[in-house]
C-alpha positions in Angstrom: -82.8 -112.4 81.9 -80.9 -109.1 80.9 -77.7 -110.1 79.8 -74.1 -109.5 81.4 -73.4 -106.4 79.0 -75.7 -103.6 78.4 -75.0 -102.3 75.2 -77.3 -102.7 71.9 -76.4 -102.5 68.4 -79.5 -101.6 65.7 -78.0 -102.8 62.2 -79.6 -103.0 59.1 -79.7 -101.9 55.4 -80.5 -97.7 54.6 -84.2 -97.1 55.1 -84.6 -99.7 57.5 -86.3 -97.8 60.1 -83.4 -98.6 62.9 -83.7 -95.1 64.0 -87.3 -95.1 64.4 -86.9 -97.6 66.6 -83.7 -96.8 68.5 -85.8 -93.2 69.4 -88.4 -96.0 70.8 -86.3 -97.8 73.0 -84.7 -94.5 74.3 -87.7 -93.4 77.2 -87.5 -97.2 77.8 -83.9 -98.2 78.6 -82.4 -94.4 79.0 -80.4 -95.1 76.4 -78.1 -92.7 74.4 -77.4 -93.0 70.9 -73.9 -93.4 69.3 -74.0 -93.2 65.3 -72.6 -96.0 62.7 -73.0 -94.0 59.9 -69.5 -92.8 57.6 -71.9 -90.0 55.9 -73.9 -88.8 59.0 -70.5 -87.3 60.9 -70.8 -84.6 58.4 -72.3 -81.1 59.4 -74.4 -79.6 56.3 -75.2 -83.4 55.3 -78.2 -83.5 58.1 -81.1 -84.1 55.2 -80.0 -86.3 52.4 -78.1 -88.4 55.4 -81.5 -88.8 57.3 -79.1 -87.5 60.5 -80.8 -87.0 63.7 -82.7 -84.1 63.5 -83.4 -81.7 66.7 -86.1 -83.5 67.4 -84.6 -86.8 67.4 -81.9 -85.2 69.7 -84.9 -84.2 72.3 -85.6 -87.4 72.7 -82.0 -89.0 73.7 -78.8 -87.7 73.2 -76.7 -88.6 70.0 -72.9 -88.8 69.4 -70.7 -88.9 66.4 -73.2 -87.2 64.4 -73.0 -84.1 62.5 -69.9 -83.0 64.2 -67.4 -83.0 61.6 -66.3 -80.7 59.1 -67.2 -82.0 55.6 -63.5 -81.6 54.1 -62.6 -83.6 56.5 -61.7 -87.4 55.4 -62.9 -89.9 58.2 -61.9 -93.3 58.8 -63.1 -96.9 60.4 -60.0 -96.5 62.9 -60.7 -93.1 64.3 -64.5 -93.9 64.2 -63.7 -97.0 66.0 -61.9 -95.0 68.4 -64.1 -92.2 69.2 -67.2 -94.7 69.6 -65.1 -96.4 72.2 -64.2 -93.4 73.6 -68.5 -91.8 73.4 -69.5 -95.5 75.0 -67.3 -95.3 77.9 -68.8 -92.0 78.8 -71.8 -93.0 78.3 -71.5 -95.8 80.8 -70.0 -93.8 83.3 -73.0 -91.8 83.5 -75.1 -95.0 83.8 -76.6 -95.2 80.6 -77.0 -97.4 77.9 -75.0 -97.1 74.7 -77.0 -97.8 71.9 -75.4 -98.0 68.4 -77.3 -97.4 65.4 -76.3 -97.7 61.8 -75.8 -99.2 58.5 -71.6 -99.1 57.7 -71.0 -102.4 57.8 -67.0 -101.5 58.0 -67.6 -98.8 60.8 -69.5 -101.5 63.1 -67.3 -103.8 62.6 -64.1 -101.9 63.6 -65.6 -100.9 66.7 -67.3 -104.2 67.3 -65.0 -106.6 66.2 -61.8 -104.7 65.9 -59.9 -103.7 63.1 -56.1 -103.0 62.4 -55.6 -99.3 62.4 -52.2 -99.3 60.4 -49.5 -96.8 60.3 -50.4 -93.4 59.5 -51.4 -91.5 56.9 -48.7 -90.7 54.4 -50.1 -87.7 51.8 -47.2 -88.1 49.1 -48.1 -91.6 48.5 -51.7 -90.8 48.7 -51.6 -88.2 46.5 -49.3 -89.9 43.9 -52.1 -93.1 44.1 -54.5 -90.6 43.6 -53.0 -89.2 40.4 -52.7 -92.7 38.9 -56.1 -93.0 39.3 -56.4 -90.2 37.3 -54.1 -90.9 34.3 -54.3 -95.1 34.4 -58.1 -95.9 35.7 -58.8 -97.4 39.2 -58.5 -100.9 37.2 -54.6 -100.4 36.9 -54.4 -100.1 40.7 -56.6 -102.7 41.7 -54.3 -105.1 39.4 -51.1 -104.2 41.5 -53.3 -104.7 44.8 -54.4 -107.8 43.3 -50.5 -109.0 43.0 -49.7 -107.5 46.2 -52.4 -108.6 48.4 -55.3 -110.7 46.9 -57.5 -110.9 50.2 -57.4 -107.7 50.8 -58.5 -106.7 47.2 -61.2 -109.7 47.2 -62.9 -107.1 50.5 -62.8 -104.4 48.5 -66.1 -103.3 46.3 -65.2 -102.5 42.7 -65.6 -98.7 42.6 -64.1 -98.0 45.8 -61.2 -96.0 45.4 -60.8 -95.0 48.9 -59.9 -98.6 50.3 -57.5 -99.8 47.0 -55.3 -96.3 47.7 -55.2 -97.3 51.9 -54.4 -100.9 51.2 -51.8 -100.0 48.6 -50.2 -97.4 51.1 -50.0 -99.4 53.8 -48.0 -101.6 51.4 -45.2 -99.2 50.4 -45.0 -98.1 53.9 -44.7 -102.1 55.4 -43.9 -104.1 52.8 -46.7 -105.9 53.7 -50.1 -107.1 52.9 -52.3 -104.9 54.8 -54.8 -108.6 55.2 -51.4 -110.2 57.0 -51.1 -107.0 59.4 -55.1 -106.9 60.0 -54.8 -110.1 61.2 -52.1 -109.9 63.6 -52.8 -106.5 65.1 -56.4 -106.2 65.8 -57.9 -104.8 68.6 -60.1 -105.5 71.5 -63.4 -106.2 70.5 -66.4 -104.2 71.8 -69.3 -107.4 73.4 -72.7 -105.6 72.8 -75.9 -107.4 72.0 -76.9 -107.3 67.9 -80.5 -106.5 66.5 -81.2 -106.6 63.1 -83.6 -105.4 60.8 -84.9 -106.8 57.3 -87.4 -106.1 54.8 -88.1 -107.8 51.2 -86.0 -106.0 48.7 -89.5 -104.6 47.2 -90.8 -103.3 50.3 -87.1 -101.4 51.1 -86.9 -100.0 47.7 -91.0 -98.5 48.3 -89.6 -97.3 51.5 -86.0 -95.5 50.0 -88.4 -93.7 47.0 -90.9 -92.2 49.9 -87.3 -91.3 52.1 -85.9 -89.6 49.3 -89.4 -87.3 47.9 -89.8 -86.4 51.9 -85.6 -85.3 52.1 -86.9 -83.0 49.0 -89.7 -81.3 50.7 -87.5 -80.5 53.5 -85.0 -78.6 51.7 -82.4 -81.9 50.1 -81.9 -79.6 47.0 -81.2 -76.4 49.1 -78.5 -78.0 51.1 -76.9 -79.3 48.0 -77.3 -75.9 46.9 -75.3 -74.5 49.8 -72.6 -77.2 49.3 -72.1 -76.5 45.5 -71.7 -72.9 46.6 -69.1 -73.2 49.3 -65.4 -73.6 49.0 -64.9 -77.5 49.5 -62.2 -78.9 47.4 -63.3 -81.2 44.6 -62.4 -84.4 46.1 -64.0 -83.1 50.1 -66.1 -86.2 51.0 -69.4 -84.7 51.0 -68.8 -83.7 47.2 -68.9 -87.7 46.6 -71.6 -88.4 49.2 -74.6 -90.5 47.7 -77.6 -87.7 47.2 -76.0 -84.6 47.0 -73.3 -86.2 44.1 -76.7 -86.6 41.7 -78.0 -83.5 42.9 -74.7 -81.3 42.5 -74.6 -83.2 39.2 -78.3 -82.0 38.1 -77.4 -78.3 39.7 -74.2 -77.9 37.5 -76.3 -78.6 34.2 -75.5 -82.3 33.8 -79.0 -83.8 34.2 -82.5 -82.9 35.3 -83.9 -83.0 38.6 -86.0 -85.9 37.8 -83.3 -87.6 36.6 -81.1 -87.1 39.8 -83.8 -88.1 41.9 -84.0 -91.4 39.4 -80.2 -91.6 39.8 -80.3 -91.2 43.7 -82.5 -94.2 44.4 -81.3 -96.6 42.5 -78.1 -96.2 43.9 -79.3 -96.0 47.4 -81.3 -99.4 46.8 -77.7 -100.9 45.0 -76.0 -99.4 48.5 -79.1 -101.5 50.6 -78.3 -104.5 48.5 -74.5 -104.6 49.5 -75.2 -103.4 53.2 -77.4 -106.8 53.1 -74.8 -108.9 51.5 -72.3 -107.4 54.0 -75.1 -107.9 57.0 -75.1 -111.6 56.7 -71.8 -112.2 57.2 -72.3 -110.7 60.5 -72.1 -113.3 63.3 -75.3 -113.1 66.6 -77.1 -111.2 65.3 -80.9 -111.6 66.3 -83.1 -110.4 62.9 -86.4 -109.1 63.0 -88.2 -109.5 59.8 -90.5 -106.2 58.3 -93.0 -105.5 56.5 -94.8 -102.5 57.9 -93.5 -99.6 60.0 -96.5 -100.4 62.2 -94.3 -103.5 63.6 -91.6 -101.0 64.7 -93.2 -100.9 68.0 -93.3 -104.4 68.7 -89.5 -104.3 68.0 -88.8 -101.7 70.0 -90.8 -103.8 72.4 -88.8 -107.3 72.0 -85.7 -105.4 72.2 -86.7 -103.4 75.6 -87.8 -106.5 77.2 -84.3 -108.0 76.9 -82.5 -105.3 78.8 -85.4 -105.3 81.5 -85.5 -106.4 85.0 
């Protein structure tokens, strides 16, 4: 029996193949695509992303990708809102919203809800920012500690982005941003959850052969193009996993080789914590890999859900 509400989530670590089989299921349900991906909303990012390509948008239509300008900072709360926003269109047209992707903080805003906060405040931002600088992120991930705990025991070491928006909402409430989340989330978003596994071996084979075909379609080129444009130093797709190495290697501080070295093992290190993340994730139905040749069968198990 199809169930009540049809709208699909794909989930699953980088590599996974969920877009392989999302562009299976599309002829089959009529299905369009809406992205879950915080690096994928950048224009110029298409390769080392693995955005849809033209082809990929032949075959269904996809939203909130490649559409935003990559200065531009992006968050869970406006992605939450626009996917809202892409699967009520969607709808009304009488297709199926499918969402694809791997942030694990992205699908859960929009599918579980997530406190948006107040807004933005640059001054403190940009005096957090300047700490960071002169004291290390350590120093401000002691004062979130004091402040707020829960919120800092969320937050990956390394992640600058999340300790400067928990410590602004802070000065500008006077309050733990974990207290607020929990009292001011929104709406969730019911959709049915698929997701996809490999064995960590398998997934890391699978990133390596990713990363040598993004190279023979021109991944260097593009991160040529970026080091020569105008972005600010601290513009998101400077930091972006993949072209970081590679701006790294074409400013002199490594060798190709050893950006390409550097770029997958932090893409399998990123697949390890999307896993973690993954498995906290409640109804989810999991389909175990270990050959793209099953993808069809997925696509398959999936379809026949929705189906008459």
């Amino acid at each position: 029996m199809a169930p009540d509400v049809r709208r699909i989530v794909i989930l699953g670590p980088t590599a996974a193949g969920k877009s392989e089989i999302a562009l299976q299921l599309a002829p089959r349900l009529g299905v369009e695509i809406v992205g879950a991906d915080s690096r994928q909303v950048y224009r110029g990012l298409e390769i080392g992303t693995a955005a849809p390509s033209p082809r990929d948008r032949a075959i269904a239509p996809h939203h909130l990708a490649s559409f935003l300008d990559p200065s531009e900072v992006y968050s869970a709360g406006r992605y939450a809102r626009e996917a809202r926003a892409a699967i009520r269109e969607i709808e009304t047209r009488g297709r199926v919203a499918l969402i694809v992707g791997g942030s694990g903080l992205y699908l859960r805003a929009l599918l579980d809800g997530l406190f948006e906060g107040p807004e933005r405040d640059e001054v403190i931002r940009s005096a957090l920012q300047t700490r960071i600088e002169k004291e290390g992120l350590e120093s401000l991930r002691q004062e979130l500690g004091r402040a707020d705990p829960t919120a800092l025991a969320m937050i990956l070491p390394g992640d600058s982005v999340r300790v400067i928006r928990a410590l602004e909402v802070h000065a500008l409430t006077g309050r733990p941003i974990s207290e607020l989340r929990r009292e001011r989330r929104r709406e969730p978003v019911a959709a049915t959850r698929f997701g996809i596994r490999w064995p960590r071996k398998l997934l890391a084979n699978r990133i390596e052969a990713r990363i040598r075909d993004q190279l023979a379609d021109g991944f260097l080129d593009q991160a040529r193009a970026l080091a020569e444009s105008r972005l600010p130093e601290r513009a998101p797709a400077r930091h972006t996993l993949g072209y970081r190495e590679l701006l790294a290697h074409l400013g002199g501080a490594m060798s190709l080789e050893a950006a390409v070295s550097l770029i997958a093992l932090r893409t399998r290190q990123l697949a390890k914590r999307q896993e973690t993340w993954f498995r906290k994730v409640e109804l989810v139905e999991w389909f175990d890999l270990e050959s793209p040749d099953q993808f069809p069968a997925v696509a398959n198990a999936i379809a026949s859900r929705f189906e008459p």
